[in-house]
N, C-alpha and C positions, 0 to 999 in steps of 0.2 A: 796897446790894446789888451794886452795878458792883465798888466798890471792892474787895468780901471775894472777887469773881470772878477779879477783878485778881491780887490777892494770894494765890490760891490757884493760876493760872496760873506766877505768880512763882515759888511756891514747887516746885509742877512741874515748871517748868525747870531750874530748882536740885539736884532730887531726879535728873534725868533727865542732867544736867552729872556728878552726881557717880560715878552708874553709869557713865556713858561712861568716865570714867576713872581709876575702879575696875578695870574689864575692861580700860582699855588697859595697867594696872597689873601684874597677874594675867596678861596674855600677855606683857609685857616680863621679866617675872620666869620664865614657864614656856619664854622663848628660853633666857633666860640659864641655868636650868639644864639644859635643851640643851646647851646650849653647853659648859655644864663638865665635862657628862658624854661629850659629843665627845670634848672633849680629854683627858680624862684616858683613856678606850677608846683611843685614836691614839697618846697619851704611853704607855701600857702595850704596844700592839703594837710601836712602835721600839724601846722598852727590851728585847722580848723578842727584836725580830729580832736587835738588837747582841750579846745576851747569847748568843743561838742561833748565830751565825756564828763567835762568837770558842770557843766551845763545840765545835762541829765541828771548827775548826783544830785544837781543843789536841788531839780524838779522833783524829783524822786524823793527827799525827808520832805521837800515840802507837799508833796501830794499824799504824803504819809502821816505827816503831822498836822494837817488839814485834816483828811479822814478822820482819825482818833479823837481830834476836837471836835468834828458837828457829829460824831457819833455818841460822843458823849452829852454833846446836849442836847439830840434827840433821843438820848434812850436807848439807841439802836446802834450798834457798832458798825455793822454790815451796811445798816445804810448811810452811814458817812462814806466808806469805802465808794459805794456804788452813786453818790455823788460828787465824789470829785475823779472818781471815772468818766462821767457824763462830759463835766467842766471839759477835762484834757480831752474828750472826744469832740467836743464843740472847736475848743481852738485848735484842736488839730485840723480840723476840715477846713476853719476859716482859712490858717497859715495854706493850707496848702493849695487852698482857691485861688490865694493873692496871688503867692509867692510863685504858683507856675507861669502866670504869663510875667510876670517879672523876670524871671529866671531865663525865660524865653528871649524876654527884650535884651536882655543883658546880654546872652550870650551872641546873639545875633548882631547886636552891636558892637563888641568884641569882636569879633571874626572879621566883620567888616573893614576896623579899624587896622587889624593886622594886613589885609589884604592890600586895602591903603596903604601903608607906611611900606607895605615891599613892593609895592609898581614902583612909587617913590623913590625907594632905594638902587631898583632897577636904573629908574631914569636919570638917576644922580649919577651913572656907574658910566 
């Protein structure tokens, strides 16, 4: 009788060993994909900021060298300047009429998707 108590102690232990690190399993892997999805949110933001900065420069001679050209061939320097201020005020308002419910669908779509993929992941578990 001692013995099958023993043994079933034993075997408790064992059962209770294997949870333990199962769970420490299960949170070493839901760090790491943390972690990859850190980096790759972080690695998407500098590639955007690089790609935004060099972006602006090239908008920037050319909205400068636009200027200086229809100024000079109206005659008027300042009114080059002050139409292709106009320009970049028009596409700015359009960009950013489109781009917000874009930016909306997308994000919401995204979130979704991730919400999905961890029930998923849940019910795979």
């Amino acid at each position: 009788m001692e013995a099958a108590t023993e043994e079933k102690k034993a075997h408790l232990e064992l059962l209770s060993e294997h949870v333990l690190d199962y769970l420490d399993t299960r949170r070493d892997l839901f760090m790491l994909s943390l972690i990859e999805k850190g980096l790759s949110v972080s690695s998407s933001i500098i590639s955007t900021a690089v790609w935004g900065f060099f972006g602006i420069m090239v908008l920037l001679f050319l909205g400068l060298g636009s200027a200086i050209y229809l100024g000079i061939l109206l005659n008027y320097l300042a009114l080059g300047y002050f139409l292709v201020a106009g320009i970049f005020l028009i596409i700015a308002g359009l960009t950013i009429a489109l781009v917000r419910s874009y930016v909306r669908q997308l994000l919401t779509q995204s979130v979704l998707k991730l919400i999905h993929e961890n029930q998923l992941d849940e019910n795979d578990s």
